[in-house]
N, C-alpha and C positions, 0 to 999 in steps of 0.2 A: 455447718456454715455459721459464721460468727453472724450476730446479730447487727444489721447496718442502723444509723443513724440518720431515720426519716426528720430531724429537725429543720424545720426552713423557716424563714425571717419573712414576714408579708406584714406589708403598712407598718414597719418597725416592729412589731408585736410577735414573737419569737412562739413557734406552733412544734407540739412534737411531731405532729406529722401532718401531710398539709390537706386530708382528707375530712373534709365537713356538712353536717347535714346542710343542704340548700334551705331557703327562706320557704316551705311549704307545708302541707300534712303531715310531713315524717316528723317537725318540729314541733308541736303544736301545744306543749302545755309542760310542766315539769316532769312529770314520771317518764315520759319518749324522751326525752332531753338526756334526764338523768341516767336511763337505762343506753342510749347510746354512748355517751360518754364512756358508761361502765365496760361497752363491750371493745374501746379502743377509737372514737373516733377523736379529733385532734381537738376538734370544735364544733361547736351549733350556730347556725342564723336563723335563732327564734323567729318563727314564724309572724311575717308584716302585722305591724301593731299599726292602729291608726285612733284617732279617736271618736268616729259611733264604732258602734259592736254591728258587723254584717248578719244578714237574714240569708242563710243560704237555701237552693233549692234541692230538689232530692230525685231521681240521682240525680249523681253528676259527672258520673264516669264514664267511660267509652274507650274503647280498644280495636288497633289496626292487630288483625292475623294476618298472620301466612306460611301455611304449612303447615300445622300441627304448632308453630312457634305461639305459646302466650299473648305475647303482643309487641308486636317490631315498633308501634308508636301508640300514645297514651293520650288521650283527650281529658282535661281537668277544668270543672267549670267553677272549681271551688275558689272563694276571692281569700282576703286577705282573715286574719285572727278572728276566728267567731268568738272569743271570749271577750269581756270587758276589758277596758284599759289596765286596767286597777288590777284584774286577776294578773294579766300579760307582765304585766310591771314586776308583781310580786314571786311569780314563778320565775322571770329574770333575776334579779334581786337571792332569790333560794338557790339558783343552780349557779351564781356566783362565788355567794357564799361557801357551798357545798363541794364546789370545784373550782378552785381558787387557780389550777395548775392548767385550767382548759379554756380555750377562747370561747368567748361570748362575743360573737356579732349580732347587735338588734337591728332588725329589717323593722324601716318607718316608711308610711305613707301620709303626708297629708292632703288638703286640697287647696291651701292657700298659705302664701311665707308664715303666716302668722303659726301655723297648726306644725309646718316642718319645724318652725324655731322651737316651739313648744315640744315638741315631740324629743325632738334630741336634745335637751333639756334634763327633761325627765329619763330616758334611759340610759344616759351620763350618771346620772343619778343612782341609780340600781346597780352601779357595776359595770356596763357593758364596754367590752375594750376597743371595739368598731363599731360605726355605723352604714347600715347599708341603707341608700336612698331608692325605696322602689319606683321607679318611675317607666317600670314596662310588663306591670300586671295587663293579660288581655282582655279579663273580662267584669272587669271593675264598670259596674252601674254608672258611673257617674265619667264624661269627659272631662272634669279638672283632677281627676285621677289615673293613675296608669299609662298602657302604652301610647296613649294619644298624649299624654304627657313628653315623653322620651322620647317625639319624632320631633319635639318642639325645639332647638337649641334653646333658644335665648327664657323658656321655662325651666329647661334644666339649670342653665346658669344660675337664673334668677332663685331658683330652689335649693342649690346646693350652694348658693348663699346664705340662705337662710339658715339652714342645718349647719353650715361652717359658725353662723351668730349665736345657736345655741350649746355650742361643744369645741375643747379641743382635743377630738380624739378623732381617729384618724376617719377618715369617710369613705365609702367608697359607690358608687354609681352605676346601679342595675341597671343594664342596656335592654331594650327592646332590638329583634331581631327582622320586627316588620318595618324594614326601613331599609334604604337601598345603600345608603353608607351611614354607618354606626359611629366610625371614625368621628363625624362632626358632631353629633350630641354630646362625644364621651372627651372632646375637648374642650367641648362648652364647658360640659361638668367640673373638668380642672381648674378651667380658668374661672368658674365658680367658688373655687375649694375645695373639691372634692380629691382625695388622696390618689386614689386608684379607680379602679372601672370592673364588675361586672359583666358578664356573660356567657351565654345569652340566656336572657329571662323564655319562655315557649313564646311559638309561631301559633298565629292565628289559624284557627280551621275548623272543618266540617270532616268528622272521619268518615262517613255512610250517612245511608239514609234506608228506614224500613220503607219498603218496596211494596206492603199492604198498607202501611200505614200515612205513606207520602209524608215522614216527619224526616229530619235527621236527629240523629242516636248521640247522647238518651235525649229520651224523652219526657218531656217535664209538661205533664195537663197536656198533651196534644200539638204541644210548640218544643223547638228547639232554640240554639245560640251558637253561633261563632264563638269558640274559645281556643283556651293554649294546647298549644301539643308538645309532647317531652317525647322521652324515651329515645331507644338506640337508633331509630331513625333521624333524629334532629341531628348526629355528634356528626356527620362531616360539614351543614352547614355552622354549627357551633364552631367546629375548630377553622371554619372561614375565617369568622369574626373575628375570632380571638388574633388569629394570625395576621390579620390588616389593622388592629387595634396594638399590635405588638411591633409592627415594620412602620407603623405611622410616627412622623418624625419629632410629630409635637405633643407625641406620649411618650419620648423617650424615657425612660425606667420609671415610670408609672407601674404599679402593681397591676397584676388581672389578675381576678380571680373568676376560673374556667367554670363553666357549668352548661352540659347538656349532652345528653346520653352516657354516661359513664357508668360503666356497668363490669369491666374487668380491668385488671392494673395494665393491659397493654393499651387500654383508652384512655386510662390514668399520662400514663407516659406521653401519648402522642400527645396532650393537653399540653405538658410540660415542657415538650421538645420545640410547641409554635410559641411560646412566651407565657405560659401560668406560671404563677407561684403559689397558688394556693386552688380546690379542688371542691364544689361544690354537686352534692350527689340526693336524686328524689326518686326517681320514676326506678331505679335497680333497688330501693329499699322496701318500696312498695309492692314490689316481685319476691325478693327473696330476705327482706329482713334487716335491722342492723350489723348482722354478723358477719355479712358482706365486706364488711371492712377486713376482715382478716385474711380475708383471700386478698386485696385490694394490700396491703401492707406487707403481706409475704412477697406477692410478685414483684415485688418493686425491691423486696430485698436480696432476692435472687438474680432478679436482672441488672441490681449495680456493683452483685460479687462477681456475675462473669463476665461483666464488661470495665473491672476497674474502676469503679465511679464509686468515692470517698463521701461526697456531700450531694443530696439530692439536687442544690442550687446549681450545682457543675453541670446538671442537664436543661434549664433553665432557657428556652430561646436558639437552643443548638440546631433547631431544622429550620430556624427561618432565613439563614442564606439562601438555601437550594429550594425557597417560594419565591421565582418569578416570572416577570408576565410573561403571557403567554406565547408572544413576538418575539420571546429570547430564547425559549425552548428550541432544542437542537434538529432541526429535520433531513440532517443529510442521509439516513440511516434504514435501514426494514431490520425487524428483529424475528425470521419465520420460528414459528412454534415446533417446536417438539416433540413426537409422540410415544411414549415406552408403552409399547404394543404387550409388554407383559403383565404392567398394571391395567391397560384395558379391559373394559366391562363387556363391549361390543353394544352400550345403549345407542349410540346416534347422535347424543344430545349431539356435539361436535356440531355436524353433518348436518343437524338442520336448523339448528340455530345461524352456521354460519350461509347457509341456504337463503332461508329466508330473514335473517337478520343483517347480515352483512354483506360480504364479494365473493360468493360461490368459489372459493377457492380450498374448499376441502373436500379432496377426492373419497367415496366409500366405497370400500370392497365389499361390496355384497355378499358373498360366497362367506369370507373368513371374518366378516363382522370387524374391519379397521380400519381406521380414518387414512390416512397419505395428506400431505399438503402438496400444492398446484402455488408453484412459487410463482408463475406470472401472473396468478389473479391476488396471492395471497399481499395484504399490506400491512401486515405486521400488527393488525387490531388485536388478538388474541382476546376477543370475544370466546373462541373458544376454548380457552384454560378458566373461564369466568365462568361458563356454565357447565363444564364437566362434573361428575361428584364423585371421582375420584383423586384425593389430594397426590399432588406429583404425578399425576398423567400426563400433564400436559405443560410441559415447560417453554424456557429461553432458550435457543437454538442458533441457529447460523444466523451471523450477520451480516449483512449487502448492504454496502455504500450505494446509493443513489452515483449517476451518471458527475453528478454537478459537486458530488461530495469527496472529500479527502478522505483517504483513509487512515485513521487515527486510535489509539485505545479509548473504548466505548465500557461506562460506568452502567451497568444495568443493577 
């Protein structure tokens, strides 16, 4: 296979491929920066610079299991750059210099116009060819910081004014995700100056709580904290976002750049398919390393030799026709499931998930251990192809027009 061309264009600034560390721990000083870079990523968002240096607590990690899985979601109480300004500046500054051919996005925080002006200022100054405005860190100490920031419209404006007075390089506006429409802070931000938009930054939460210890996990001195949660459980509320930030009318061709849960090139893709142009990635590095990208850059090279697809911008917003509301979805239709009685196991699942889950309408033979569908109670949930664990057991099968519906060719 010939080698495809991951180049894409985001906030004018031309990436050889559009896969970048997120604004977090993965980024956090020169040598992680440099060492990603080296191993293929397209670009870095140096980890949120502000001006004090944060005190962090110890731990601060926490993980959602299930099933033997690592962690399906990642609790991080860590805030913004524990180093000094002055270090952050200069590791900016080195890995500019040292990688002239790789994007530098500097992630700033401040707490008042005065400290955003200043701030993007100074890493203009260093080299940096974006800025991203964090305005939806969750566990920032202070409320003139973070996501209590970015549920604010008219602070986001007023902020991404400011950072517009000290730079003209292009900006862009980390979104908080605790918020019921995202849409209106990240057109504040525009109509601030800001270039493009961000997300989503983690979701506020508690993962557990020790059950001898009455704290929730971790634990720090006997108390915990509300913080952000990433990982592969945030990415179908991320690709919400992003996809109502994409079909929103008064971001028409505003940049996004996607971030949360991206952990294989086929989440990569879906990012791309609702409106990203660019791919910010934390909690799968923290799992398996920078070299993640490589699997991340083959899949995506294989999937637009056999689909035809010349430039990765040509997939760019292609799935956000067929998001809409949910009063326009087609109900004239049942789709019953399918059973290949040769790939069955004889477990059940089926049978009692749709039992006690659903509308009792899958028959089991007891005797020969295999499901049957009961087409008049079945409604076409296919709950039971969801909890099967055998792939292709359980498929798409005959389709029934409703009483009230025409019958028509049906896109499954």
């Amino acid at each position: 296979m010939r080698r495809k061309n991951l180049s894409i264009e985001f906030c004018g600034v031309k990436c050889e491929n559009p896969f970048f560390l997120a604004s977090s721990p993965v980024g956090n000083n020169y040598d992680m920066c440099a060492k990603a870079l080296e191993t293929g990523w397209g670009g870095i968002v140096f980890k949120t610079v502000a001006m004090e240096r944060m005190i962090e607590v110890s731990p601060r990690f926490h993980a959602n299991k299930k099933e033997g899985t690592p962690f399906i979601g990642f609790k991080n109480m860590e805030q913004v750059a524990e180093h000094s300004l002055e270090e952050n500046l200069a590791d900016m500054k080195k890995l500019k210099e040292n990688y002239p051919n790789k994007v530098l996005i500097a992630s700033i925080m401040g707490s008042n116009e005065e400290e955003w002006t200043k701030l993007a200022q100074l890493v203009t100054e260093v080299g940096a060819d974006i800025i991203e405005c964090n305005f939806s860190c969750p566990q920032m100490t202070s409320h003139a910081m973070g996501s209590d920031v970015g549920q604010n419209p008219e602070l986001v404006k007023k902020y991404s004014a400011a950072v517009r007075r000290g730079t003209n390089l292009p900006v862009l506006a980390k979104m908080t995700p605790n918020i019921g429409r995202m849409e209106v802070p990240a057109v504040a931000a525009v109509e601030g100056g800001a270039t493009g938009v961000s997300a989503i930054n983690t979701i506020k939460c508690i993962t557990a709580v020790d059950l001898d210890k009455k704290v929730a996990l971790p634990i720090i001195n006997g108390k915990s904290a509300i913080s952000g949660y990433s990982g592969k459980a945030v990415k179908p509320i991320a690709l919400r976002f992003v996809s109502q930030l994409a079909k929103e009318p008064k971001l028409k061709n505003v940049p996004i750049s996607g971030i949360g849960g991206i952990e294989t090139w086929e989440d990569a893709i879906e990012f791309i398919m609702l409106g990203a142009s660019n791919l910010q990635v934390t909690t799968a590095i923290m799992q398996y390393g920078y070299r993640i990208v490589e699997d991340l850059i083959s899949g995506i090279e294989y999937y637009m030799e056999e689909k035809g697809v010349e430039k990765l911008s040509d997939l760019v917003g292609v799935a956000l026709d067929n998001v809409v509301p949910a009063e326009n979805l087609d109900r004239d239709y049942i789709v019953y499931p399918n059973f290949d009685t040769d790939k069955c196991i004889g477990c059940g699942r089926c049978y009692v998930s749709c039992y006690d889950g659903a509308h009792q309408a899958i028959v089991w033979d007891e005797e020969n251990r295999r499901p049957s569908v009961n087409k008049d109670n079945c409604v076409g949930c296919h709950l039971c192809a969801l909890v099967c664990p055998i792939e292709g057991c359980i498929t798409k099968g005959e389709i029934k027009f409703k009483d009230f519906g025409v019958k028509r060719e049906i896109s499954l």
